[in-house]
C-alpha positions in Angstrom: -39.5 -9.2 -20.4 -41.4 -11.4 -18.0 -39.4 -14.8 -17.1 -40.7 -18.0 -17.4 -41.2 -19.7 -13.7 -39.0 -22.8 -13.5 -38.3 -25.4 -11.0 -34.3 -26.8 -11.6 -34.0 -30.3 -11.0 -30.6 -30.7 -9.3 -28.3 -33.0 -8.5 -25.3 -31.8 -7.3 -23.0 -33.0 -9.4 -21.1 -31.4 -12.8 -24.3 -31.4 -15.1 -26.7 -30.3 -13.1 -24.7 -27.1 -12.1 -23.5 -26.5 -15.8 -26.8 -26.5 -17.1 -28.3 -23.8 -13.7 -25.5 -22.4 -14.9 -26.5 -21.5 -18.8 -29.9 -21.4 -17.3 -29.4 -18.5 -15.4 -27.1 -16.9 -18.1 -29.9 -17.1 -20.4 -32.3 -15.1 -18.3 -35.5 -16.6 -19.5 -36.1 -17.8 -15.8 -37.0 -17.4 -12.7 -36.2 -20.4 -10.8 -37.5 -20.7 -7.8 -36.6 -23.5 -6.4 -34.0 -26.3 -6.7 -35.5 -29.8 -6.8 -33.6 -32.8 -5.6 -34.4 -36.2 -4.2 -32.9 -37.6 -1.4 -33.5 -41.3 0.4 -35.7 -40.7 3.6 -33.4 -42.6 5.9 -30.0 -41.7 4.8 -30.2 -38.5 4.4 -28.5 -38.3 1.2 -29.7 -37.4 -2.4 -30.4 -40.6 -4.6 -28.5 -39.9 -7.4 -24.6 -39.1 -5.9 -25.7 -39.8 -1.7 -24.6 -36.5 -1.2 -26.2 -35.1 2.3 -28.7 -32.8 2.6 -26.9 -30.6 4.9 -24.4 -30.2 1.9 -27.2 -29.6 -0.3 -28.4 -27.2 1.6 -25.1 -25.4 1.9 -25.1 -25.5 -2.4 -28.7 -23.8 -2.1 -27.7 -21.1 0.3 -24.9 -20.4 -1.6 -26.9 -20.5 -5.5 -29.5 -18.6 -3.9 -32.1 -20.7 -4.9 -34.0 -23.0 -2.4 -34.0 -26.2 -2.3 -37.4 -28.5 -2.1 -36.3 -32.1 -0.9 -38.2 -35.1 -1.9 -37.9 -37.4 0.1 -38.2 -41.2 -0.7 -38.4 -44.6 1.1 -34.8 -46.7 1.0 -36.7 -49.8 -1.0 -38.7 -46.7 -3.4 -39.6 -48.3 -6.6 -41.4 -46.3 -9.6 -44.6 -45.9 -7.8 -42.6 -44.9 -5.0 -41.1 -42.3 -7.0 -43.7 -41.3 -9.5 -45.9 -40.8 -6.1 -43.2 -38.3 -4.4 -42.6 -36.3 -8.1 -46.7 -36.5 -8.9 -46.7 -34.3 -5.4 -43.9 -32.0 -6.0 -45.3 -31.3 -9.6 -48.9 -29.9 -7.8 -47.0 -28.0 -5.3 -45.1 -26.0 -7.5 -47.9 -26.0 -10.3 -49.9 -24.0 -8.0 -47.3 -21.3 -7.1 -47.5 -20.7 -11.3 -44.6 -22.8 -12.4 -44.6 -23.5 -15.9 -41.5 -25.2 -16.9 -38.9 -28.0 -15.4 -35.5 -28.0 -16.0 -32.9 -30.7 -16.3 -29.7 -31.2 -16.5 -29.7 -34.4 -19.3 -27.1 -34.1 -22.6 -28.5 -36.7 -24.8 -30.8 -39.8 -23.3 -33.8 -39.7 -25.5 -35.7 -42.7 -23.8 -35.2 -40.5 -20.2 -36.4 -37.2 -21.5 -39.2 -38.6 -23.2 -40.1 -40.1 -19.5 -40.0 -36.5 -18.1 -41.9 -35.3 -21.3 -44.7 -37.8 -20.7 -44.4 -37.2 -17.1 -45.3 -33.6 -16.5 -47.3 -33.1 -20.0 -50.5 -33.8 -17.8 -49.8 -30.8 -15.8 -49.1 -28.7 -18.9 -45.7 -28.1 -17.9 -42.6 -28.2 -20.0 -39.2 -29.5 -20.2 -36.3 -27.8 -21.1 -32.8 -29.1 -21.4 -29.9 -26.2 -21.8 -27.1 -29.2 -22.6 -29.7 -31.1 -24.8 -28.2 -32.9 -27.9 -23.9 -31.8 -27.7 -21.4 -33.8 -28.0 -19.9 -35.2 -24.8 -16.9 -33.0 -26.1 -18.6 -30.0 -26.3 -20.2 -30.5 -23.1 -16.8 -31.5 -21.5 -15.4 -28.3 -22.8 -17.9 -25.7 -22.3 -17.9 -26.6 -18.7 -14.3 -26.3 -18.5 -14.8 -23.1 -19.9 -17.8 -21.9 -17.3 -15.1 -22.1 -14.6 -17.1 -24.6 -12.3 -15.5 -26.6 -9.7 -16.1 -30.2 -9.0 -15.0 -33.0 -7.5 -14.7 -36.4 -8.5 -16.9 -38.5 -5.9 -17.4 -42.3 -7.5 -16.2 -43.9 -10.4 -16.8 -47.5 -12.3 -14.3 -49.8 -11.1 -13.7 -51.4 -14.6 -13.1 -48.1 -15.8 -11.3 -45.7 -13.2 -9.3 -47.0 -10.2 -9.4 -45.3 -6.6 -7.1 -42.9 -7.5 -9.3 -40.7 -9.5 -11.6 -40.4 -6.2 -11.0 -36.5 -5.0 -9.1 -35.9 -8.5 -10.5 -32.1 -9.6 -12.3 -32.0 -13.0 -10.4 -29.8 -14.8 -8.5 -30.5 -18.4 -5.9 -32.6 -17.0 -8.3 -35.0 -15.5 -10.1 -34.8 -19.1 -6.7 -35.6 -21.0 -6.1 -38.3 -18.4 -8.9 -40.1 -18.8 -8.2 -43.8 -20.7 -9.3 -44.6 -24.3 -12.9 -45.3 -24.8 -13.8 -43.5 -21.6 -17.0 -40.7 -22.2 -15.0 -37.3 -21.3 -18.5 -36.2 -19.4 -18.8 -39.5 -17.7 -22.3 -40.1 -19.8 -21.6 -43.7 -19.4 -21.6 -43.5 -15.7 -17.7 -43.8 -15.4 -17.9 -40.8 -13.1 -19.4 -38.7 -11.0 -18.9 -35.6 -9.3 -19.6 -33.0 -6.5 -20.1 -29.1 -7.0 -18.8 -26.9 -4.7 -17.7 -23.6 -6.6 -17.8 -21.5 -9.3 -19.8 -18.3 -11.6 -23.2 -19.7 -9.7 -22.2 -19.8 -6.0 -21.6 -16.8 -4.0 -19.0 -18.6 -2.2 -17.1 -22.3 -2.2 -18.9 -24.8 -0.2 -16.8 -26.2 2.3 -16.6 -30.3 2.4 -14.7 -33.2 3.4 -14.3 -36.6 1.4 -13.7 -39.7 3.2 -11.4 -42.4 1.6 -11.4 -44.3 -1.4 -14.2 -47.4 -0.5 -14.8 -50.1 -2.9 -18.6 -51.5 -3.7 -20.7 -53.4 -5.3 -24.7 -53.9 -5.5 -26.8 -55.7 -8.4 -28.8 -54.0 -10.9 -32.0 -56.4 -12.2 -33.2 -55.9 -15.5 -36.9 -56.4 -16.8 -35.5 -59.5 -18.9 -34.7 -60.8 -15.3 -31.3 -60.7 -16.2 -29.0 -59.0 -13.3 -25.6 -57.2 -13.3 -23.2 -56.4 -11.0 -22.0 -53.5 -10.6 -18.3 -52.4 -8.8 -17.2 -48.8 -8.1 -15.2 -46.9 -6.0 -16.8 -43.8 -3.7 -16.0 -41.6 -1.2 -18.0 -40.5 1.0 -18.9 -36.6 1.3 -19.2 -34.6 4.3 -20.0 -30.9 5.4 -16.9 -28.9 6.7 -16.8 -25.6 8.4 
């Protein structure tokens, strides 16, 4: 059977490496290449500021390589669409037909991504699309992926869930009304082991640090959000 050339868009974190994960299991694909984007002075990826030298180490270690794109610190849509409009015609040309992503259950982003690379005549496909947070939570328990918990909400989880493993205790720990994968954002994680890595990826985190930053809406409206991080590191 001939596999469908993919591009994964990856992030680093828990749903990003459960979906490569089924991905691969399938065997539909051949991906060949992991796409992430990463702020162009930092360093770091823009959706868990993890560095590219640890992305890099995830890549080696998938087997997969990874295409960075990079964008300016004040990047707005334009900014963005501009970088993705680019990495879509690079990989269109090497015969990629399909783009996979790692989201459970946000219709409004998916149809963005539909509407996005339909112009190219490339396709989206979404292994966790449309589970439960539950069954998500549990089939990645189940896949025998290792992460690490990297930021969390402040109104939801305190500092000392920064470095806490995700594993069924963290799950069961969690307080009521809390999302189990973290779908509201009360959580977010770092990938360093498991079925698709040939070996762990070695890293440091910093300790706990406490931050804020506004979010403006388009009804002008803007909200301030706190969280706690930790900042991530390569390690030998």
């Amino acid at each position: 059977m001939t596999k469908i050339k993919a591009v994964f868009n990856w992030s680093g974190g828990k749903d990003s490496a459960h979906a490569l994960w089924r991905a691969l299991q399938s065997g539909r694909y051949e991906i060949v290449a992991l796409l992430t984007t990463a702020d162009r002075d930092t360093g770091r990826s823009t959706m868990h500021a993890i560095p590219e030298e640890l992305l890099h180490a995830q890549a080696e270690r998938i087997g997969i390589p990874l295409h960075i794109v990079r964008i300016p610190a004040e990047w707005g849509s334009d900014a963005y669409a501009s970088a993705m409009r680019a990495a879509v015609e690079h990989f269109r040309a090497q015969g990629v037909t399909h783009f996979i992503f790692g989201d459970i259950h946000l219709h409004d982003v998916r149809r963005y991504r539909e509407a996005q690379l339909a112009p190219y005549g490339l396709a989206v496909v979404e292994p966790l699309w449309d589970e439960t947070s539950e069954q998500i939570i549990e089939g990645f328990l189940a896949s025998g992926l290792r992460t690490v918990v990297v930021t969390t909400m402040a109104d939801r989880l305190g500092a000392e869930a920064i470095g806490r493993e995700l594993d069924a205790a963290f799950v069961a720990s969690l307080p009521a009304g809390t999302d189990p994968n973290g779908e509201n954002g009360e959580y977010h994680t770092f990938c360093y082991d498991g079925p698709i890595f040939r070996s762990p990826v070695p890293f440091r985190l910093g300790p706990p640090q406490r931050r804020s930053h506004d979010i403006r809406h388009d009804d002008g409206t803007v909200h301030t959000y706190t969280y706690w991080f930790a900042e991530l590191e390569a390690a030998e």
